[in-house]
C-alpha positions in Angstrom: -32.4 -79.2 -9.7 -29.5 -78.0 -7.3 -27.5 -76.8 -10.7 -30.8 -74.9 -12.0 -31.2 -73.3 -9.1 -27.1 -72.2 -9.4 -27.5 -71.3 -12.5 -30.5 -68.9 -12.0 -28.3 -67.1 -8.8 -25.5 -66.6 -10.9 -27.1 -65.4 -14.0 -29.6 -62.9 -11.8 -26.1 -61.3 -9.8 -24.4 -61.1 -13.4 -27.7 -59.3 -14.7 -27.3 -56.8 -11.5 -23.8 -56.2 -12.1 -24.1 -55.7 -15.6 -27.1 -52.8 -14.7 -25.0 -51.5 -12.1 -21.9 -51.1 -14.7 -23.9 -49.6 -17.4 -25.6 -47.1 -14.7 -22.1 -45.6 -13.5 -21.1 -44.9 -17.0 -24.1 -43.0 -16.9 -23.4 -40.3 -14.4 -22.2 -37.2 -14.5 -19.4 -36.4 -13.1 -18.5 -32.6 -10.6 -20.2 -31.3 -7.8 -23.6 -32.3 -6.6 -24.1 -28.5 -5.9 -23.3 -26.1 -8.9 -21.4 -23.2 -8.3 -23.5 -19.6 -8.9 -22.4 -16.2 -9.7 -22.9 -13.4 -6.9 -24.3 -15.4 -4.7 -23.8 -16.4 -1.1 -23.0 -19.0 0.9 -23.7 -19.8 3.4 -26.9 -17.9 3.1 -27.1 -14.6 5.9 -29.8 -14.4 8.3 -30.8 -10.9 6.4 -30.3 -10.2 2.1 -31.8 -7.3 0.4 -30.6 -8.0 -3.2 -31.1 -5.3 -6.0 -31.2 -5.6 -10.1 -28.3 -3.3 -9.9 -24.9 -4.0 -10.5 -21.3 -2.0 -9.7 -18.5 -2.3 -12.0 -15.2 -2.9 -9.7 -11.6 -2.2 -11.9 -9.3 -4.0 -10.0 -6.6 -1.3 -10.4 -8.7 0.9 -8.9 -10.3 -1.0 -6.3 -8.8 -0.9 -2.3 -10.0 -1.6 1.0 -10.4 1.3 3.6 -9.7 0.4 7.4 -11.8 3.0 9.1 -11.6 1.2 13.0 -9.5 -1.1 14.7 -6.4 -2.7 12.4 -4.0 -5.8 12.5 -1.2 -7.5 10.9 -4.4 -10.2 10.2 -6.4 -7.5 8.7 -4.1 -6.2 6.2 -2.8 -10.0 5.3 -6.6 -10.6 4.5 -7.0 -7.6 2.2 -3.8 -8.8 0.6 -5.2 -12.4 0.2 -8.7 -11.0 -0.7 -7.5 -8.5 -3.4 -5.6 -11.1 -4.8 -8.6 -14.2 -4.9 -11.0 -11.5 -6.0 -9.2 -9.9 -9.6 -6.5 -13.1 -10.3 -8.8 -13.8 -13.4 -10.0 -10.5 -13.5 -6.7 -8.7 -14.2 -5.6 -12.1 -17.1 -8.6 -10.7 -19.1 -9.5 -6.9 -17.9 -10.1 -4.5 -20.8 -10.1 -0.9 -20.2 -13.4 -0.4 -21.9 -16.1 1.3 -19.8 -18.6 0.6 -22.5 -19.0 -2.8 -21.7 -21.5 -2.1 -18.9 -24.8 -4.0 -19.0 -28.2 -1.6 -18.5 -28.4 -2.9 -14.5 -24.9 -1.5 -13.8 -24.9 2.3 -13.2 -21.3 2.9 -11.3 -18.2 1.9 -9.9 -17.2 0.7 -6.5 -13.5 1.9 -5.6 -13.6 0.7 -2.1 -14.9 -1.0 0.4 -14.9 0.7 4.2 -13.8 -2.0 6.3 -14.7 -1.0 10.4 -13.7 -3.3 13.3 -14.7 -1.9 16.8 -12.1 -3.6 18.8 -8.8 -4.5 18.6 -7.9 -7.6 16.9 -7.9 -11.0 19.5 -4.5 -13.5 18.5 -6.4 -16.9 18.7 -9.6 -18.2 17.7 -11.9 -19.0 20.7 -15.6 -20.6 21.8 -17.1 -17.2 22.6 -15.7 -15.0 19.1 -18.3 -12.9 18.1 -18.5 -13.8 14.0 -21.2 -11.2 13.3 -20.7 -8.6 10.3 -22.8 -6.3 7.9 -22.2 -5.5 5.0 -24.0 -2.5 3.0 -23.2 -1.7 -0.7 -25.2 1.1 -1.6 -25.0 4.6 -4.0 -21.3 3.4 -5.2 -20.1 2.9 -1.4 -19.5 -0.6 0.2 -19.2 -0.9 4.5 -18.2 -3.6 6.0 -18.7 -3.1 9.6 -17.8 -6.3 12.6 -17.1 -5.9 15.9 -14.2 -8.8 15.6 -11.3 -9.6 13.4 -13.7 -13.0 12.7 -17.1 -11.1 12.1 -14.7 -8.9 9.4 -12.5 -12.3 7.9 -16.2 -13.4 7.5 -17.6 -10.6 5.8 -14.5 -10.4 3.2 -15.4 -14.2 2.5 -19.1 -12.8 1.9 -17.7 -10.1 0.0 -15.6 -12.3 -2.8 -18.6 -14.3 -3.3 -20.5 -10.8 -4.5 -18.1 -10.1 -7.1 -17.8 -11.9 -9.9 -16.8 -11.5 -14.1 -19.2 -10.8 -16.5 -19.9 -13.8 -18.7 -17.7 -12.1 -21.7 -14.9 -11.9 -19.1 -14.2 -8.2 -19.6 -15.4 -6.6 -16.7 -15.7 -7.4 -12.7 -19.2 -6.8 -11.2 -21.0 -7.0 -8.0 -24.4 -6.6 -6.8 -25.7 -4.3 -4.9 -27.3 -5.1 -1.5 -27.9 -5.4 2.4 -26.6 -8.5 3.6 -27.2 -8.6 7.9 -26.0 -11.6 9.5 -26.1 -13.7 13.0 -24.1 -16.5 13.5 
């Protein structure tokens, strides 16, 4: 009886171990989370999105500082400008014709205001806040902190993205407002 018993353990854990190996062949494998197009994350406090999209040529494309500026500003536009067209400029045609029905201009650049001067270090009482309005062929990205603006570019790159051919670099148009 004592060897039944052994028997019936042993053949129930090789059942569940035999499930358990046929199960993780099973799975697929990435992110649990899939990446989107144009849209952000983390999500603002405020988004007005519109069905209308921008075509941005990466030659023709530059930030504006219109406030306060630092060494950290222009090493983010440099960083920025370089994450945002890498692909973009590998695959780029110069084809205007390749515009989809939603997109009805260009963006050439995007105003980038900070209302006081840029602090060295990081600390508990930084004021993240930005806005950023893209509107009638005009982007504005307007913080009152080197953080509020390093945020807003991060928002920014997430808004423009290639066109499923791969020929032209887009963004949509909106209102983002956000609180952290």
């Amino acid at each position: 009886m004592h060897y039944y018993s052994l028997f019936i353990n042993v053949l129930i854990i090789c059942s569940i171990l035999l499930f358990l190996v046929s199960q993780s062949f099973n799975q697929n494998v990435g992110p649990l989370v899939k990446m989107t197009n144009g849209q952000v994350w983390p999500k603002p406090v405020f988004q007005h999105n519109f069905d209308e999209y921008l075509t941005v040529e990466p030659e023709n494309f530059h930030f504006n500082v219109t406030g306060y500026s630092c060494d950290d500003l222009y090493d983010a536009f440099k960083r920025y400008n370089h994450m945002l067209f890498l692909k973009a400029k590998q695959t780029f045609k110069h084809d205007t014709h390749t515009s989809t029905n939603f997109t009805f201009g260009k963006l050439e650049v995007l105003n980038v205001q900070m209302t006081n001067p840029c602090e060295n270090y990081p600390s508990l009482n930084m004021d993240e806040k930005y806005e950023i309005k893209i509107n009638n062929s005009r982007g504005h990205l307007l913080a009152s902190s080197i953080w509020g603006i390093l945020r807003g570019l991060e928002t920014f790159s997430q808004l423009v993205h290639l066109k499923t051919d791969g020929s032209t670099v887009i963004l949509n148009i909106m209102t983002i407002l956000t609180h952290i």
